[in-house]
FIDREN-880476 format. One record per atom (N, C-alpha, C): residue in three letters; x, y, z. Coordinates in steps of 0.001 Angstrom, whole numbers, plus 500000, padded with zeros to 6 digits. Layout:
! FIDREN-880476
ALAXYZ ...
! end
This chain:
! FIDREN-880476
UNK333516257217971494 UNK333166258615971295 UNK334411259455970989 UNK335693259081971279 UNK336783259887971472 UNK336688259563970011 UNK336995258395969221 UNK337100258225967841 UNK336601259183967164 UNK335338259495967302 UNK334249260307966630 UNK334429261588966621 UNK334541262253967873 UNK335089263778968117 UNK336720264103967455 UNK337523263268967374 UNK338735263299966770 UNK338822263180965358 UNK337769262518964405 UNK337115262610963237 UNK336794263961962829 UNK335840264461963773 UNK334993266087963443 UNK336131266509963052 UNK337031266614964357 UNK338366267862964585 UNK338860267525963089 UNK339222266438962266 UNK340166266491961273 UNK339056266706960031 UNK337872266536960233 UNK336819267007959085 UNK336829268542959296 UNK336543268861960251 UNK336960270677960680 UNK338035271248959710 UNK338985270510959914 UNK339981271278959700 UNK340694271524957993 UNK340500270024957242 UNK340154270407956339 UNK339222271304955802 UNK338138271740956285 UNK337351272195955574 UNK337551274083955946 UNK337954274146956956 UNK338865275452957141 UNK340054275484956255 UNK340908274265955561 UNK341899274850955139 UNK341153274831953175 UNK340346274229952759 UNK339585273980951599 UNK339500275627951599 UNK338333276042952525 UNK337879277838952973 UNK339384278407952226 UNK340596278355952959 UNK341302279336952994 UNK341908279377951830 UNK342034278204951024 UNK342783278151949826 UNK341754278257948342 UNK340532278499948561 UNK339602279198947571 UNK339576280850947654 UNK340650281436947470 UNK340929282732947436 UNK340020283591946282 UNK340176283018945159 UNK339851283547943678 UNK338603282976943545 UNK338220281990943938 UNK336405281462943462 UNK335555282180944396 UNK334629281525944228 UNK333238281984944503 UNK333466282609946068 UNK332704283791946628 UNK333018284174947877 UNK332263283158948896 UNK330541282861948418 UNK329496282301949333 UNK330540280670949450 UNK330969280130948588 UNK331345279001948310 UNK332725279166949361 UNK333520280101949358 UNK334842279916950473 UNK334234280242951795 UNK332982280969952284 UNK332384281183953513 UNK331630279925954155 UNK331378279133952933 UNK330544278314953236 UNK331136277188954049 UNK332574277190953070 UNK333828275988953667 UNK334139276773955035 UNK334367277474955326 UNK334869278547956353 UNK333937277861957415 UNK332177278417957245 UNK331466278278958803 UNK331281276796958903 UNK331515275734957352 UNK331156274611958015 UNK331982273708958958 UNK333618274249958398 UNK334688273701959445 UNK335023274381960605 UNK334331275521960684 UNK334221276374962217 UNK333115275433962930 UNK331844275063962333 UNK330748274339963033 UNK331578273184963377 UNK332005272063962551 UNK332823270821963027 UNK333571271026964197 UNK334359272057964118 UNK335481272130964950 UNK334920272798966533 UNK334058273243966354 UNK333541274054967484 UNK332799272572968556 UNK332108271598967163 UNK330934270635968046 UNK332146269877968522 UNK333613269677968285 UNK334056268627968746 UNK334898269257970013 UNK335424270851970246 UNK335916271315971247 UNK334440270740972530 UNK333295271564972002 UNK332124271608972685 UNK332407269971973411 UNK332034268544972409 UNK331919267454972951 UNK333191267359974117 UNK334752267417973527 UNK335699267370974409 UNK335221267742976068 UNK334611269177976195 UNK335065269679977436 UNK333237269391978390 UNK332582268596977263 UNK331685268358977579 UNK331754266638978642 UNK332859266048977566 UNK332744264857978269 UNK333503264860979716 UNK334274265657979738 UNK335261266098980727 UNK335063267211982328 
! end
C-alpha cells in the first residue's frame, strides 16, 4: 500500500506542476490539471494519516 500512496503523491504532483506551467492555454484545461493533482495528492495525504 505504501507503494501505491507514494505513486498518487508523484502522479499529484506532476499534474499540479502540468496545471502551473499551462499559463497561456486553455483556462478549464489548466484548472482541470490543478483539481486533478490536488484530488491525487489530497487521497494519498488522506491514505497516509489514515493508515497511521
Amino acid at each position: 500500500m505504501k507503494k501505491r500512496s507514494s505513486s498518487f503523491t508523484v502522479i499529484g504532483l506532476l499534474f499540479v506542476i502540468i496545471g502551473i506551467t499551462l499559463m497561456d492555454d486553455n483556462r478549464f484545461l489548466r484548472y482541470g490539471f490543478l483539481l486533478l493533482g490536488m484530488a491525487f495528492l489530497s487521497y494519498s495525504i488522506f491514505s497516509m494519516i489514515k493508515k497511521s
